[in-house]
N, C-alpha and C positions, 0 to 999 in steps of 0.2 A: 657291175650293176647290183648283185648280191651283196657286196660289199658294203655300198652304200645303207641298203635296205637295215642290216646287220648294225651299223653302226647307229643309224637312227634308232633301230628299236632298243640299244643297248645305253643310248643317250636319255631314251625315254622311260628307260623303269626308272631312275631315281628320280625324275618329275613326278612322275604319278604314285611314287614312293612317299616324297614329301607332300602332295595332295591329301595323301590318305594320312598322313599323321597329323596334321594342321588340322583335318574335318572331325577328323575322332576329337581332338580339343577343339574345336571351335565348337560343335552341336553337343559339346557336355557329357560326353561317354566316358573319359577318363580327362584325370587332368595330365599336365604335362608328368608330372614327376611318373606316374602311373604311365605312362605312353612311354617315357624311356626305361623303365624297369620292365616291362613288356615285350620293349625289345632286345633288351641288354637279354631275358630269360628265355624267349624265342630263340636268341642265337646260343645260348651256352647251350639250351637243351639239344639244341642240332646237332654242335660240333662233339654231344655226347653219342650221338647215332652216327654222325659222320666217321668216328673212329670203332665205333662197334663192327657198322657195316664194314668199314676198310679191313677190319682183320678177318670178316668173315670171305670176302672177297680176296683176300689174297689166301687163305689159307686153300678157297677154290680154287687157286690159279694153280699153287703147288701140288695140289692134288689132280690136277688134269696134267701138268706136265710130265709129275713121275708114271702117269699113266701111259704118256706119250699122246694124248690129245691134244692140239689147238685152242690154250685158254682164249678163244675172241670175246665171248659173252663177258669174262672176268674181267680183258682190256677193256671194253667199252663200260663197265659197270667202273671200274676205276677211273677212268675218264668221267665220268658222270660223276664221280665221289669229290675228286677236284675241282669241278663246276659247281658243285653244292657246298664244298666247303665255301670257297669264292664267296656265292652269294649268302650265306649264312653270318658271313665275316661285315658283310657291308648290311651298315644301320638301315633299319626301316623294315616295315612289317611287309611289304610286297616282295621284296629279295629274301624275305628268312621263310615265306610261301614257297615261292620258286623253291628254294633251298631244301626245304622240306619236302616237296615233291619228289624231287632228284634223288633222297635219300632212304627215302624209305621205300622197301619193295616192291611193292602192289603196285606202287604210282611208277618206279623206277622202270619196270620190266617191260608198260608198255611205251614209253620214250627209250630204252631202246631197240625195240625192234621198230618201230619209226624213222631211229637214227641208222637203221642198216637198213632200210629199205630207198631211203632218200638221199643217204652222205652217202654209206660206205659201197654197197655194192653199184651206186653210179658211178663213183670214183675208182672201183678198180675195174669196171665197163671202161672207162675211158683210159686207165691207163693201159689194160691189154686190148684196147679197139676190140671192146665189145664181144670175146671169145669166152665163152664157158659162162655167161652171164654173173659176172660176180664171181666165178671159181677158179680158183687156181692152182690145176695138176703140178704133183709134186715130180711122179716118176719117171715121167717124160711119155703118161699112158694117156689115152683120154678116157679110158673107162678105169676105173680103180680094182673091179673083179680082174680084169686081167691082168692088172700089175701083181697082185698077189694072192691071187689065185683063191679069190673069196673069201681073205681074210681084211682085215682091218689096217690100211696102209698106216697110221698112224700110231699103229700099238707094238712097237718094236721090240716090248719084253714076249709077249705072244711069237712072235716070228722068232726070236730066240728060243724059247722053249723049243716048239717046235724043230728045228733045226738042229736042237740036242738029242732029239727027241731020235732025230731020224725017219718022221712020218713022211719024206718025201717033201713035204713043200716047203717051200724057202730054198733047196738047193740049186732050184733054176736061176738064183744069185750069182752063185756062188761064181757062174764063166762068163758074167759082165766085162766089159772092158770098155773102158773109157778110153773114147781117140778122138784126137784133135784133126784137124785135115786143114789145108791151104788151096784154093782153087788157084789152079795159075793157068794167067791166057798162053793159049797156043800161038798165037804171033810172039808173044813173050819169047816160048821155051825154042821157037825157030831162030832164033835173031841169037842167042845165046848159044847156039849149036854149029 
């Protein structure tokens, strides 16, 4: 049913794209030549913030990794850079709008936490049936103070130091042990005896 919905409003920006370029020539505000130089400049100026933003957005992502943080704000902010390219690429001054929304910050930051409040954290509700509301334990904790001992699960050069360090924490690690197991039925293990 979404689907639907999606494809109609995705059939309908380029009507109402071509609306708005016909009316701007038709009631005398530009002429034609002036309406496609308009747009040909609306879109070059984009795909010049679309590549600005892009480097700046990934050199975020690299820098949250070497950190050991979770770049999500950088994936979705990439994801939105590729949708802005998109629609900056396709003629008409309603898609190089869209376009320019998505690219530039101010406008970018509140589409998306929109987009994580309505796509992503539904989506991973429904793929873990709705446990941890959006969140997804790494350590197999469900609180994260107790997996590491009030440190920052995701900061792995931290827990190194420390661990070099000798301050005691992180070596509650160290006598993990990973085990597999097999349940087997008891009529099974009778029948085989």
């Amino acid at each position: 049913m979404r689907t639907r919905y999606l494809l109609a409003l995705l059939l309908l920006i380029p009507l109402v794209d071509s609306f708005v370029l016909v009316a701007i020539v038709g009631w005398g505000l530009l002429t034609w030549l002036q309406t496609i130089a308009l747009v040909v400049l609306t879109g070059l100026i984009g795909m010049i913030l679309v590549r600005a933003e892009g480097r700046n957005t990934l050199a975020r992502f690299q820098r949250k990794l070497v950190a050991g943080t979770p770049p999500t704000d950088e994936l979705l902010d990439g994801g939105l850079l590729i949708a802005s390219g998109a629609f900056l690429l396709t003629p008409g001054l309603v898609t190089d709008l869209i376009g320019l929304l998505l690219v530039l910050p101010p406008t970018r930051y509140p589409i998306r936490l929109a987009l994580k409040r309505w796509v992503v954290v539904p989506y991973i509700d429904k793929q873990t049936g709705g446990l941890g509301s959006g969140k997804v334990w790494t350590f197999g904790f469900p609180d994260p103070e107790q997996a590491t001992d009030g440190a920052d699960p995701f900061d792995l050069g931290q827990q190194a130091t420390r661990k070099q360090a000798g301050d005691g924490h992180g070596d509650e690690f160290d006598d993990i042990v990973d085990v597999d197991f097999e349940q087997v039925d008891d009529e099974h293990e009778r029948s085989e005896s």
